[in-house]
N, C-alpha and C positions, 0 to 999 in steps of 0.2 A: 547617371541616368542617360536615356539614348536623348540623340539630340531632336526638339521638337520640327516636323516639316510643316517650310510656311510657304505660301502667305498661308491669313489666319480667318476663320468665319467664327463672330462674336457672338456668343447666344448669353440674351441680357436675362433669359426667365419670363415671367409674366405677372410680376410683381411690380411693386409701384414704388417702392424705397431704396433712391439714389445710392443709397450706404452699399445696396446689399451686391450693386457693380462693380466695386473698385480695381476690382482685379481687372473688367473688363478695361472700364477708366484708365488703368496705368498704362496697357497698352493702343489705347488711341492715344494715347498724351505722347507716350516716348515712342512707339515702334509704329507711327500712323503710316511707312509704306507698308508693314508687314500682312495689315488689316485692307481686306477686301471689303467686308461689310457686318453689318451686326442683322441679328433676327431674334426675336422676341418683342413683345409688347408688357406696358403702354413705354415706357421706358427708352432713350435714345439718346446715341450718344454723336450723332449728327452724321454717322456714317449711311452709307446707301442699306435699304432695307433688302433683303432678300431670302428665300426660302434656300434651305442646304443646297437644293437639288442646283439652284442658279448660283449660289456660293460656287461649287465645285465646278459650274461651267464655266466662273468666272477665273477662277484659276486656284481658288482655294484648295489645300489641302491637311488641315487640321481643324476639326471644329472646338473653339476654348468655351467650356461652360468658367466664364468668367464671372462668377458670382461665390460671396462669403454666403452660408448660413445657417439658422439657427443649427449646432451641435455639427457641422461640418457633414450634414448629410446630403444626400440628393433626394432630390423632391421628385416623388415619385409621377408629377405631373407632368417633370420633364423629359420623361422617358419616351415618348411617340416624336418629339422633334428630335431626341439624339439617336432615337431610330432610324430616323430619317433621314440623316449627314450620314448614318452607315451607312444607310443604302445608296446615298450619294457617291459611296468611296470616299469620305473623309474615314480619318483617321480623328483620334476624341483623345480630349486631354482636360482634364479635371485636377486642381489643386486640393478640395475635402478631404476631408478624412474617411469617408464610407469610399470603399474600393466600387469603382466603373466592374472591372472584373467577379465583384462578389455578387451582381446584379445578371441573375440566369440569360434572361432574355437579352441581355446588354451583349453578354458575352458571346453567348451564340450565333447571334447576329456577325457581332464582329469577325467571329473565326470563318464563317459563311463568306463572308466578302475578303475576308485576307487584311482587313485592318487593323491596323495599331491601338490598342486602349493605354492610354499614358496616366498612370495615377500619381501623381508629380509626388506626393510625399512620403509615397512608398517604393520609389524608385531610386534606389540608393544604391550606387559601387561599394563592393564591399571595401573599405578604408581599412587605412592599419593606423597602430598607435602612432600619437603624434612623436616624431624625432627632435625637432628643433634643428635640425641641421642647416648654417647658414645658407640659404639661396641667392642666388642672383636676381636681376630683375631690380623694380621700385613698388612698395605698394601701399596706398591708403587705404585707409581702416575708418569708416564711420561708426563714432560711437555715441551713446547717448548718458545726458542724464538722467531718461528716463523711455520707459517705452511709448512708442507713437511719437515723437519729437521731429519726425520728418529723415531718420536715417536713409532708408531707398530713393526717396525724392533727391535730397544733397548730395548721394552717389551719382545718379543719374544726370544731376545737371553738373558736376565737376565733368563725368564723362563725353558730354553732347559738349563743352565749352571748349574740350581739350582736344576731342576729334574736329572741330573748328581752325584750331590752329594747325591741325597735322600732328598731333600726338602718337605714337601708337600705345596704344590705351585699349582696356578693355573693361566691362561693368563684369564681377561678378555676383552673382545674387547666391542669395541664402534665404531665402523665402518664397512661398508660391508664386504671389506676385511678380517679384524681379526673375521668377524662371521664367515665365513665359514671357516677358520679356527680352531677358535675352535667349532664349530658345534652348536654355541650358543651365544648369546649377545643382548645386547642393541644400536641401532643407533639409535645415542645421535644426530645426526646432525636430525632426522625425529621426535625427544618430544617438545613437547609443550614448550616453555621455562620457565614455571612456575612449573613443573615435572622432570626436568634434573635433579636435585639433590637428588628429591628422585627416579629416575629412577636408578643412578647410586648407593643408595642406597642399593637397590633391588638388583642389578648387584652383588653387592662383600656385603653380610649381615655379621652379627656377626657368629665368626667362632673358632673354638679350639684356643688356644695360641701357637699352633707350628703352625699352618696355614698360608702362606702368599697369596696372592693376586696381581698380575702381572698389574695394571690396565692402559688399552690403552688410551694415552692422545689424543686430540683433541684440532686443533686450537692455538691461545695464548694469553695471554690476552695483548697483544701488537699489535692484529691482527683487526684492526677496523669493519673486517667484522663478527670474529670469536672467539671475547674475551665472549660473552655471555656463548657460551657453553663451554667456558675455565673454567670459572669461577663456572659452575653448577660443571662441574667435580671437581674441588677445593675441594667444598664445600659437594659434595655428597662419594664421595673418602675418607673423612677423612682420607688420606693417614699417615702415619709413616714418610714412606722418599719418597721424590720426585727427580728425577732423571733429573736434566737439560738436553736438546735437546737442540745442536745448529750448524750451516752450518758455518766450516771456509769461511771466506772470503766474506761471504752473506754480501751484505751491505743495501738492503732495503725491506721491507716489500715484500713480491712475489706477484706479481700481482699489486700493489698499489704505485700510483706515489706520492711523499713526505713524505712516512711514514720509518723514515730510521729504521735500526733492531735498537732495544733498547741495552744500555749499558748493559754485561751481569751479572755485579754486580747488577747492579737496576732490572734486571729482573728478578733473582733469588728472591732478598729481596720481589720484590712487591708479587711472588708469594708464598713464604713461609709466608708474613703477611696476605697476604687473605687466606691460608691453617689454619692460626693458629684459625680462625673460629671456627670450629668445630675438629681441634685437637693443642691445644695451643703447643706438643710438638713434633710437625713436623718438620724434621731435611732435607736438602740437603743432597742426599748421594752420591750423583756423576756426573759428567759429561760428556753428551755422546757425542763425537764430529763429526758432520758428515764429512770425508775429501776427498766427491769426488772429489773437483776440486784442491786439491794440492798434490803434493806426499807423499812417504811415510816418505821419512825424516825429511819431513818439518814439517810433522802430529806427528811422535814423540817428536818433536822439542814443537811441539803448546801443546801438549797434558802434558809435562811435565812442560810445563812453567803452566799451567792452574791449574794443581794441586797443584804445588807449591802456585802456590797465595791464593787458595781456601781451601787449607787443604784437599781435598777428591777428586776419584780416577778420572781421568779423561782417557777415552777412544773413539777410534772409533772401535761398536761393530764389523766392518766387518775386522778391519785390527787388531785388538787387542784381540777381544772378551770380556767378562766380567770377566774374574774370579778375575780379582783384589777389583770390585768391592762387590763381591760375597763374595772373604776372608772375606769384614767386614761384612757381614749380619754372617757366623758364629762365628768369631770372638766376635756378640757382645749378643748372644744367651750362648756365655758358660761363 
């Protein structure tokens, strides 16, 4: 997909349910120079408010409809504000699934002013099959035992901790969210699935030997709707270390009535054996625990018991951060 131009003007909708921002959310949290400011009501996300037209004075030049919703449509209410960033000369970038382009007036407008409509999930390079051929470079791989376990969040804070120390490291994403984000990626849930592997390929290529590669996991392969594309990233990743994701206290598949979470010794093993694939010396390098639903001494409690058994660091990035697990990426460089 072409690469998004920023900075970025956040349009939160005119809805009143937190949930249905997230997308906006992940880029005030991780990319807050990239954002000039957000517009929509009643909804905020503490950025300065402003209409497209002072967006674009202000420096902006993409406007992100940064909102999930229902059936991945656009709400056709929102059509006179994203009229309005055209006319501004933004350029409009949209994660859904209803194409920006399939909407007449959307379109016309835009080709009128000479701007970009970015339909992030239908903007796909066309990939070729995956090869497996060894690469260069270093790369992790978040994966989960289940979906929603905090995969993009545990990429992104491994990335922000490592760009701290002077890494060169880069996040890649595989979802709406982590594109606009990093301003660029592959959505792995919109490829063919005979292309995942080498789509994500393409995503993280051969790269310098000080290089790492952050790469956004997807699904699980525990997930009976969503082990396909677990598995494409597996095998297209040729990851180094893999990073378990897992939700204390989760006890069954989300969404899915009789599928319980998998043990998370056998979920580790099954996915470092289908990683050893295409990199036979694919190593577990930590464990990211997600503890929203227990506190924080119980989460120190879980997370030290976890490591202990597993040999390797176990955290929850939001109450711990990464750096213990960071110690061993340089610890194991010098």
């Amino acid at each position: 997909m072409n690469a998004l131009k920023s900075p970025y003007l956040l349009f939160l909708g005119q809805g009143d349910n937190p949930l249905a921002i997230k997308t906006s959310r992940g880029l005030a949290q991780w990319r807050p120079d990239l954002c000039v400011g957000e517009t929509g009501a009643p909804l905020s996300l503490g950025l300065k408010k402003m209409t497209p037209t002072e967006g674009a004075k202000a420096g902006a030049k993409t406007f992100i409809i940064g909102l999930a919703s229902a059936g991945g449509r656009l709400d056709s209410k929102w059509t006179p504000t994203i009229l309005a960033a055209i006319e501004a000369g933004l350029d409009i970038a949209s994660g859904l699934h209803e194409k920006l382009s399939d909407i007449p007036e959307i379109k016309v407008a835009a080709q009128r002013k000479g701007v970009k409509l970015h339909d992030i999930r239908h903007q796909i390079d066309k990939p070729s099959v995956g090869k497996g051929t060894k690469r260069s470079g270093n790369r992790i791989l978040t994966v989960g035992t289940d979906c929603s376990v905090g995969k993009m969040y545990t990429a992104l804070a491994i990335e922000q901790e490592m760009k701290k120390r002077q890494f060169n490291v880069d996040f890649r994403a595989t979802g709406q969210t982590g594109i606009f984000i990093a301003g660029e990626g592959v959505p792995v849930d919109a490829v063919i699935s005979d292309f995942i592997s080498g789509a994500v390929e393409q995503l993280c290529p051969a790269h310098s030997s000080d290089h790492w590669d952050i790469i956004e996991g997807q699904g699980s392969l525990f997930n009976p709707a969503f082990a396909g594309v677990s598995l494409g990233l597996l095998h297209g990743a040729q990851a180094d270390v893999l990073v378990m994701c897992h939700e204390a206290n989760r006890t069954h598949i989300k969404d899915m009535t009789g599928f319980p979470i998998p043990d998370l010794k056998d979920c580790i093993e099954t996915n470092l054996k289908l990683a050893r694939l295409t990199n036979p010396d694919v190593r577990l390098g930590a464990i990211a625990l997600n503890c929203r639903v227990i506190d924080t001494d119980l989460a120190n409690q879980y997370c030290a018991s976890l490591s202990n058994q597993l040999s390797v660091p176990c955290f929850d990035p939001m109450i711990h951060g990464t750096s213990e697990f960071v110690d061993t990426l340089e610890s194991s460089q010098t």
